[in-house]
N, C-alpha and C positions, 0 to 999 in steps of 0.2 A: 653470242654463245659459241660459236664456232670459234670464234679467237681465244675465248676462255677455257673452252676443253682443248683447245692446241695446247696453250701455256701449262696448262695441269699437266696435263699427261704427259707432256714434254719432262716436266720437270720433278716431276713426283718422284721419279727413279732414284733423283740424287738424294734426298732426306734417307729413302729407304737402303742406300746404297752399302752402310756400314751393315745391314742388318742380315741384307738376301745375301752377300757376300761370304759371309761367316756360314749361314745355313748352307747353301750350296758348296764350301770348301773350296771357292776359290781366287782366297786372298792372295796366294801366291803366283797364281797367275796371269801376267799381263794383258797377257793374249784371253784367256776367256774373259775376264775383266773389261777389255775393251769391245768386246764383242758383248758383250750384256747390254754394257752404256748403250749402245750404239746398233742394238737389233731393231729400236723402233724407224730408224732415218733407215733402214731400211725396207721397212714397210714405209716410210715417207715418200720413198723413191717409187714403189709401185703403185700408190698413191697419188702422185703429182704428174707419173708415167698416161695414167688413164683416166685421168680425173679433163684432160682437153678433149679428149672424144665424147667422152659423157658428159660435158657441158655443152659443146655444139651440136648433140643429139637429142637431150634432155632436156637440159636449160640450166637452169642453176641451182634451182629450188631444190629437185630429188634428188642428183647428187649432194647434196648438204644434207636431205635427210638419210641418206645412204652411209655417211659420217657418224650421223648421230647413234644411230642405229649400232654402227661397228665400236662406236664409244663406250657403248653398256655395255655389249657381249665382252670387249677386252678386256674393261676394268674388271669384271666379275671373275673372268677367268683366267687372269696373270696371279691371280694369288690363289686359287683353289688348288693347285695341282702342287704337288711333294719334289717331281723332276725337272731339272736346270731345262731340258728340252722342252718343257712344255711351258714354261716362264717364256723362254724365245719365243714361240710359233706364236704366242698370244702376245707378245711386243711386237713383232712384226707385224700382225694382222693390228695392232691400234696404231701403228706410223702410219698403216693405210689409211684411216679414218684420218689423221691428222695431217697426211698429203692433201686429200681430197678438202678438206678445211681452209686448209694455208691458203690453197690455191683460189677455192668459189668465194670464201668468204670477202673478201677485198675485191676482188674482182664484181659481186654483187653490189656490194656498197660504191662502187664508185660509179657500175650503172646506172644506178637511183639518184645521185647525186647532182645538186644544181653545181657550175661550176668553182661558183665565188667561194661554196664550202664545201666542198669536196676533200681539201687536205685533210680539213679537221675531222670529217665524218670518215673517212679512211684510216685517220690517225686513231682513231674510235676502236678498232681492230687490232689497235696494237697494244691501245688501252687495256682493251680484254684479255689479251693475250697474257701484256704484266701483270694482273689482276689474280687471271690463272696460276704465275708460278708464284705468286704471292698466298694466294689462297692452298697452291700446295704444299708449298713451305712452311707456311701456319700447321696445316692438317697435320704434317709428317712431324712438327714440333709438340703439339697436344696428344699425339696419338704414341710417340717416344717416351718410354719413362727414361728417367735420369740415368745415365751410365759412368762408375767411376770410373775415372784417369787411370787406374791402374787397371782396370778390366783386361782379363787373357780374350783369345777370339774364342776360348771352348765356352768362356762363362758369356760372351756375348750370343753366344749360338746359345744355348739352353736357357737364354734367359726371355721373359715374355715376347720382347722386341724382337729375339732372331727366331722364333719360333711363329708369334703370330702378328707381333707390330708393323712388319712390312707389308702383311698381306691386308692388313684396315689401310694401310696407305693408298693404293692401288681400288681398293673396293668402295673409298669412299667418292672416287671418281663416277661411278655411279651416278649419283645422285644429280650432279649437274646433266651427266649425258640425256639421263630422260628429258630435263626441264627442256634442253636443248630439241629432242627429237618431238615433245609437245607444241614447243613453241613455234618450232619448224611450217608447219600446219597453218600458222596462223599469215605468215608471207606472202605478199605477191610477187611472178615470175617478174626476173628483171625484163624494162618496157622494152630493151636496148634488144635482146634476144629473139623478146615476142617480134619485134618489127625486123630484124636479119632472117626468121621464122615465117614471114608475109600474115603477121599475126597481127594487122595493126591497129585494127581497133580496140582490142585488148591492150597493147600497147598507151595506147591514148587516154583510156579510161584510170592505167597507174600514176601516167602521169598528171592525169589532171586531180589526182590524190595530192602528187607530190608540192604542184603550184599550178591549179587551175586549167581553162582549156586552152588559151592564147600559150602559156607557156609548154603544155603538151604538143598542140598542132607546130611552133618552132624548133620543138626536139624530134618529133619524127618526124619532119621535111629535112632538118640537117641532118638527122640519122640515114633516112632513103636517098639524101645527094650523096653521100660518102661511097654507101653499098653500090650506088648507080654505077659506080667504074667499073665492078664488078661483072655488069650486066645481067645480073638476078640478087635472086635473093635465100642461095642454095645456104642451107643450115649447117653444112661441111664443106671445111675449105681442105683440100689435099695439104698434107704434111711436107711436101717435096717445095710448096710454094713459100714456104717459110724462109727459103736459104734461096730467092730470087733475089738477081741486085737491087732491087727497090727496097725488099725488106728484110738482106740479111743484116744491115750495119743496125737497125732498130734491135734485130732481136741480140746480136753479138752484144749490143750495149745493157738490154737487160740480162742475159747473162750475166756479164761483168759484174753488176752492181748486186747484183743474188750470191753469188760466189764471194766478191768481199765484206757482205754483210756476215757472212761466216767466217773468213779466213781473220777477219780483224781480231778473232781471235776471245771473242767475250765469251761465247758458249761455255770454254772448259771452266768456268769461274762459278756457272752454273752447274755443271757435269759434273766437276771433281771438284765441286770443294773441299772433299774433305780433304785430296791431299795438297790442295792448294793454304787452307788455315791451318793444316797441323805442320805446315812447312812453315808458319807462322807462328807455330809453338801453343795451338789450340790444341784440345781433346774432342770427342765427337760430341759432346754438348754445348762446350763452346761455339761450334763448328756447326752446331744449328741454327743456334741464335745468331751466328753473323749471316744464313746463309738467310735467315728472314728480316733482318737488316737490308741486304741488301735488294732482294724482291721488294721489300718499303721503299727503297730510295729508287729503283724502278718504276716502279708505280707511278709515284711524284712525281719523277721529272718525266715522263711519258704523257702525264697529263698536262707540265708545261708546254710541253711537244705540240698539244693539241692544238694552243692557243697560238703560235711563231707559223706553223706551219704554213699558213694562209698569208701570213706578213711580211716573215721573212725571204721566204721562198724555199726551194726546195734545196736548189744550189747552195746555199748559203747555208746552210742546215747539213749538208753532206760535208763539206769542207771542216767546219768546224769541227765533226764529229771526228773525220779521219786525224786530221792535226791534233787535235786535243788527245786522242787516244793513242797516239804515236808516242806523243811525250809523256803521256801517264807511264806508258808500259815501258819506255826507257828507267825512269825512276823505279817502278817494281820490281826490273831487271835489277837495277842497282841495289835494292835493297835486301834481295834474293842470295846474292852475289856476296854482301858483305853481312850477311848472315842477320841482318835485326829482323828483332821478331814483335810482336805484338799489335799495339794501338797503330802504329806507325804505316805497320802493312795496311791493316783493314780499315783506315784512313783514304791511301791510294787505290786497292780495289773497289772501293766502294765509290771513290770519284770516276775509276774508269765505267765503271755499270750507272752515274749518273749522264754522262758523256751519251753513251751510249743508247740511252733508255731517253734520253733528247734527240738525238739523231739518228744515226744510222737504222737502229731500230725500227720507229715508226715511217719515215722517209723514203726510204728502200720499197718498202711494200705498197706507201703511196705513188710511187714511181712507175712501180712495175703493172699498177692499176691501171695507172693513167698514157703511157708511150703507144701501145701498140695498137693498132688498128681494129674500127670495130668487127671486119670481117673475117679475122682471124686470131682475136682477142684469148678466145677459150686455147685453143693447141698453142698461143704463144705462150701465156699463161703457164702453161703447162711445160712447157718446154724450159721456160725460167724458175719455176720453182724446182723440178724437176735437178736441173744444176744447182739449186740452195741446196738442197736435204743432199745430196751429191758430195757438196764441198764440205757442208756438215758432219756427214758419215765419216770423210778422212780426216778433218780437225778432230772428232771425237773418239776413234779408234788409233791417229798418232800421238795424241799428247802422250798417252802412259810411256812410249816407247822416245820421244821427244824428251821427255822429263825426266829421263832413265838417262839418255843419251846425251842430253845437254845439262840437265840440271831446269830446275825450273827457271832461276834465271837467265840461263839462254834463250828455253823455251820462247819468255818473253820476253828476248831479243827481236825474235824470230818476226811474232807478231809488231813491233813497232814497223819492224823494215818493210814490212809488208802493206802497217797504214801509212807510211809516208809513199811509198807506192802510189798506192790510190788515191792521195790527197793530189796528185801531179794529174792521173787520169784525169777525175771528175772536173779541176781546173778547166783542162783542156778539150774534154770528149762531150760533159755533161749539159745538154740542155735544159733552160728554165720554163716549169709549164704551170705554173701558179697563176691562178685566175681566168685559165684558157677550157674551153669545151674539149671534152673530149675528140670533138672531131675537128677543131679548129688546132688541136698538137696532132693527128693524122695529119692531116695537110701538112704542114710545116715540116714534120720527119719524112714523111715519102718522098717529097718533092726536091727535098738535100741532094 
C-alpha cells in the first residue's frame, strides 16, 4: 500500500494537469508550471530528509503509518481550496507522505525477506507503485469528460473538468490512503530493527512467522554478528559516520544509482505527457488514453520484472535497462527531430516505459534495500532516497525550460547520453547481490 499511494499521488498530477492549469491561469508560465509539477518532490525531499531518523527511532511501522495518515489529509485538501498557494502547501505536505513511503516501504520488505526471494518481494513495491500510476491514470481518464480538439483554455477552465474534474482526481486518492493507514495496524515491526533495538525476542517470534524457529534463531545470530562490530546495539547511528572510509563508497554508490534512476530521464513521459503526445500530434483526450496505455505496459513488464529479478540478477537487469533506454531515446530524439508524429512515436515511448518498468525501475529500489549495512540501514536509506526526489525535482522543474531550449528532441538527446553513461558505471562500479543475505552483502562491501 505504501507503494501504491507513492505511484498515485505521484502521478495523479499529470491526468489533472490540463485541467488545474487552465483554472489557476497559468499556462503561460513555465516557471509556475514547473513548480506545480514538481512541489510534491519537494515535500519528497523533506520526507526522505527525516524519514532516517524516524526509522532508527521508531522503527518502520509508525513512520509508514505516519505516511498514511499525511495521504488522506493531502488528497482531501489539494483540491478543496480555490488558491494556486494553497494546491502547493498541500503538494508539498503529500511528497512528505510519499518521501517517507519511498523510503520505509522497500526498506521494510527486504527486512522481512528470506534471501533467495527478496528481489521478487522487493520488486513487489514497485509492482504497487506501477499499479498506483496505473490506477491514477484510469481514475483521471473516468473522472475527465471528453474535451474537443479545438477547445480554447477559457472553455477548458469553465467547463466541469477545470472547475471540479481535477479536484475528484486528487480526492479520490483518499480512499486507498485509509485502506493503507487501516491496514497499517495489522504489520509486524521489522525483526531486523527489533534486534538492532536489543528487542530480540520479539524479533524471533516475526521471524518464526516468517519460516519457523531454526530459521529465526539463524537470522538473529547473523543479524547480532554484523551489529557485534559495533559493540552495542545503540538504535542511532550518528550521521557523520556515514561518510567514514569503510562506508562512504557504499553509500556514494547508492546515490549514484537513485540519481540515475531519475536522470534516465523516464519521469517527464509520466509528468508531461501531455506536452510530450501533443508534440506527437495528440489532443488532451488522446493524450489520456496513451498516458493509460502506457501505466498498462508498466504494469506488465514490472510484473515480469518480478519473476528475472531473482534469476537474472540484479546486474544484468540494470545494464539492460541503461542500454536499451539509451537507444530508445536516440530514436525518439530522431523522430522528435524530423518531425513524425503519431503511432510511430507512441510505439517508442511506450517501449522506453517498458524498458524501464523491467529494470531500472524495480531494480534500483531493490538495490538500495539490499547494499547498506544493517547498522545504519534507516539514515543510509534516507540519505539515498533523499538524492532520488533531489534528482527528480531538477529532471521535473528542467524539462519545460530543456524542451523550450532544446526542443524535445534534444531534450532526448540529453537523456540517452546520460544512459549510456551509466551503462559504462554500473559495468564497472556495480556489484551482484542476488541470492545473498542481507548481511552476507555487508560483509562483502565493507571489507572492499
Amino acid at each position: 500500500m505504501g507503494g501504491l499511494l507513492f505511484g498515485y499521488d505521484w502521478v495523479v498530477i499529470g491526468g489533472a494537469k490540463p485541467f488545474y492549469e487552465r483554472y489557476f491561469e497559468i499556462t503561460s508560465s513555465a516557471t509556475y508550471q514547473g513548480f506545480a509539477m514538481s512541489s510534491a518532490l519537494f515535500g519528497c525531499l523533506i520526507g526522505a530528509a527525516v524519514s532516517g531518523n524516524l526509522t532508527d527511532r521508531y522503527g518502520r511501522k509508525i513512520p509508514l503509518l505516519f505516511s498514511a495518515f499525511l495521504f488522506i489529509f493531502t488528497s482531501l485538501g489539494t483540491g478543496a481550496f480555490n488558491s494556486f498557494t494553497s494546491f502547493m502547501i498541500f503538494r508539498i505536505l503529500g511528497g512528505v507522505g510519499i518521501g517517507i513511503a519511498s523510503n520505509v516501504s522497500p526498506v521494510y520488505i527486504a527486512e522481512i525477506s528470506p534471501a533467495h526471494m527478496r528481489g521478487k518481494l522487493v520488486a513487489i513495491n514497485q509492482f504497487t507503485i506501477a499499479f498506483g500510476v496505473l490506477a491514477a491514470q484510469l481514475t483521471n481518464m473516468i473522472i475527465a469528460q471528453p474535451v474537443p480538439l479545438d477547445a480554447t483554455d477559457a472553455m477548458i477552465r469553465d467547463s466541469w473538468n477545470g472547475q471540479m474534474g481535477w479536484r475528484w482526481m486528487f480526492w479520490a486518492c483518499a480512499i486507498p490512503a485509509s485502506l493503507f493507514f487501516i491496514l497499517m495496524w495489522l504489520v509486524p515491526e521489522s525483526p531486523r530493527w527489533l534486534t538492532k533495538a536489543g528487542k530480540t525476542d520479539k524479533a524471533l517470534k516475526v521471524f518464526e512467522r516468517i519460516g519457523g524457529k531454526e530459521y529465526a534463531k539463524s537470522e538473529t545470530d547473523e543479524i547480532a554478528l554484523t551489529l557485534a562490530v559495533d559493540g552495542n546495539h545503540n538504535t542511532k547511528e550518528k550521521f557523520t559516520n556515514l561518510f567514514s572510509k569503510q562506508l562512504a563508497p557504499i553509500i556514494t554508490l547508492g546515490i549514484i544509482l537513485a540519481v540515475f534512476q531519475q536522470w534516465c530521464g523516464i519521469n517527464v513521459i509520466f509528468n508531461y505527457a501531455e506536452e510530450i503526445f501533443s508534440a506527437a500530434g495528440y489532443g488532451i483526450s488522446g493524450t489520456l488514453f496513451n498516458i493509460v496505455l502506457t501505466g498498462t505496459v508498466s504494469l506488465i513488464f514490472t510484473v515480469i520484472s518480478m519473476f528475472m529479478v531473482d534469476r537474472w540478477g540484479r546486474k544484468a537487469l540494470m545494464l539492460t535497462g541503461a542500454g536499451g533506454l539509451a537507444v530508445v531515446y536516440v530514436i525518439i530524439a530522431a523522430g522528435y527531430y524530423f518531425q513524425v508524429k503519431g503511432i510511430f512515436m507512441v510505439f517508442w515511448v511506450v517501449t522506453a516505459i517498458s524498458i524501464y518498468g523491467l529494470t531500472l525501475a524495480p531494480v534500483t529500489w531493490v538495490l538500495l534495500s539490499e547494499i547498506f549495512p544493517n547498522k545504519i540501514r534507516g539514515q543510509a536509506m534516507s540519505v539515498a532516497t533523499f538524492a532520488l526526489w533531489l534528482s527528480c525535482a531538477v529532471l521535473t522543474i528542467s524539462f519545460p525550460f530543456l524542451n523550450k531550449a532544446l526542443s524535445t528532441s534534444g531534450t532526448f538527446g540529453v537523456y540517452a547520453a546520460i544512459c549510456f553513461i551509466g551503462f559504462f558505471f554500473i559495468l564497472r562500479k556495480l556489484p551482484e547481490t542476488k541470492g545473498k543475505s542481507l548481511e552476507q552483502i555487508e560483509r562483502e562491501l565493507t571489507c572492499k
